[in-house]
C-alpha positions, 0 to 999 in steps of 0.5 A: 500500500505504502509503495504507490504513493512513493512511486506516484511522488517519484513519477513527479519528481522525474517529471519536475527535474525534466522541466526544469532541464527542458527550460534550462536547455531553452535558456541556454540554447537562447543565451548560445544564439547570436543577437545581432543588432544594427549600430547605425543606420542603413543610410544612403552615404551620399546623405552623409554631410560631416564626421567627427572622429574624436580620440580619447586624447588631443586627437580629432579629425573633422570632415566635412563634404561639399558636393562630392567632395570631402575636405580635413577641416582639422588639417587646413581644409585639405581634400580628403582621398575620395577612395578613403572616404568611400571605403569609411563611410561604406564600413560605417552605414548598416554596420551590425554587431553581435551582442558581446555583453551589457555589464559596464564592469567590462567595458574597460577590457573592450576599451570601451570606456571614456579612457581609450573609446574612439568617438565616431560621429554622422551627421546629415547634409542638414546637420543632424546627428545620425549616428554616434558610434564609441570604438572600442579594442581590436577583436581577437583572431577577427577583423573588426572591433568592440562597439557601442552607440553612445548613451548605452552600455552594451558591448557588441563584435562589429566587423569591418576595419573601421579602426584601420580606416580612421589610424588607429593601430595597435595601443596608440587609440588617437585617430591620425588624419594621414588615413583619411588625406590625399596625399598625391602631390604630382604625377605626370606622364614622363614620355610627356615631358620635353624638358626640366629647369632646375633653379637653386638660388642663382643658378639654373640647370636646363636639361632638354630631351632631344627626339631621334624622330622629332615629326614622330609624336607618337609613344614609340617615337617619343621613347627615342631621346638623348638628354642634353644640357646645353650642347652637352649630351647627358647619361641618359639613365641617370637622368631619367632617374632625376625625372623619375623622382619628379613624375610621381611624388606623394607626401607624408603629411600637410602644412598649413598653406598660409605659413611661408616655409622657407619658400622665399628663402630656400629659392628652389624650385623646379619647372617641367615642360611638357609636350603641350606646352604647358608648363607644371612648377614645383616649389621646394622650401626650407627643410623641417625636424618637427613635428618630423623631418622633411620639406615643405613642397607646393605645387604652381606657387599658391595651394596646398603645402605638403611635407614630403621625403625629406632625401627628395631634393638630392635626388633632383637637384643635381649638378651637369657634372653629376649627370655627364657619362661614366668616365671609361 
């Protein structure tokens, strides 16, 4: 008699204990699921007016569009590179993120917190925010980083590079403007290029090519050419090294246009004349140490003033007798 009622209060005991592994399984299965959720919207990029990247320290970048362009308004206005911007903003509209953690104890190892979190802010043509993003440490064996939208405290795993896009690397968390500025200060075509004027101080060095076939303008016929320097015939390949250093130069950074630069005083610069007959002139100023080593360079005399290598004027400015033949 005494049995029954033990194995009835057995039968729903088990039956207990099997709810409450089916609800834990429940849980944890929910818990294992990823929760994806967008951190800023799918907005068209052209909708996008102005950036604010702002670092945990002195770093900040601001940029600003007019019309399809986009310029630096913290380095003097200079234009930002057209492929940098796209590839920022299309890591920036849509972005998603999978939900990591809302404790706030934790947001310290996600690099999250108001010591080290990188600001990101959208706004439309109008002025209105769009979107504030904090970026937070690099992810472990994944591309992209620890995120949160300002005003919350929840930690999110979103893809992309966005760190990389704006200079962030490694521990220094200060967004750098060198990722986002284009850095192309000239380029031309060097079969174009009928002669070179180098101008130091006084002193003026014209190099000229000569054609083998002056009526033939076309690729093959102006790659047949001997360089000449008055009535002096010149090794031809260390001076096309010279115009070499010319056709393609990029900078490591910007100046301010509106400081001098030594330009007045440095007095070099160099004039190319091209198959046109046009003429494209570079100015070289007076070199730098701080805030790192190198020269003031502007292209036609006004506008932007890059800083460029600072070893690029030994490679041009050369004298006749450094570019005359190998003695035998």
């Amino acid at each position: 008699m005494k049995t029954r009622p033990l194995f009835i209060l057995g039968a729903v005991l088990l039956v207990l204990i099997g709810l409450k592994f089916v609800q834990r399984s429940s849980h944890e299965s929910k818990l294992s699921q990823p929760s994806f959720e967008v951190l800023f919207p799918a907005v068209a990029t052209g909708d996008i007016g102005r950036l604010v990247i702002d670092g945990p320290g002195a770093g900040k970048i601001e940029l600003t569009r007019s019309g399809m362009d986009w310029r630096v308004d913290t380095s003097y206005g200079h234009p930002a590179a057209a492929d940098k911007l796209e590839r920022l903003l299309g890591g920036l509209v849509g972005l998603r993120g999978e939900f990591r953690s809302d404790r706030e104890s934790v947001l310290a190892d996600y690099a999250l917190d108001e010591k080290r979190a990188v600001h990101l802010i959208a706004y439309d043509l109008g002025g209105k925010e769009l979107g504030h993003l904090l970026l937070g440490e690099r992810l472990s064996g994944a591309a992209g980083c620890f995120a949160m939208k300002a005003g919350e405290k929840r930690a999110y795993a979103a893809g992309g590079n966005l760190l990389g896009d704006i200079g962030v690397w490694g521990e220094n968390r200060e967004p750098s403007p060198r990722g986002l500025l284009d850095l192309g200060v000239f380029s031309v075509d060097r079969q174009q290029v009928n002669g070179v004027a180098l101008s130091d101080g006084d002193k003026t060095l014209t190099l000229a090519k000569t054609f083998d076939a002056p009526a033939d303008t076309s690729a093959a016929g102006r790659a047949q050419y001997r360089w000449l320097a008055g009535k002096k015939e010149l090794d031809r390949a260390k001076t096309d090294a010279l115009l070499g250093a010319l056709a393609s130069i990029r900078a490591t950074d910007v100046l301010d246009p509106a400081a001098e630069h030594g330009f007045a005083a440095a007095r070099r610069g160099v004039e190319l004349s091209l198959a046109d007959g046009s003429t494209r002139r570079l100015e070289f100023g007076a070199p730098i140490t701080a805030p790192e080593a190198g020269i003031p360079l502007r292209v036609g005399g006004a506008g932007n003033v890059y800083l460029v290598y600072d070893k690029l004027p030994e490679r041009v400015f050369k004298s006749r007798e450094d570019l005359l033949p190998d003695r035998k």
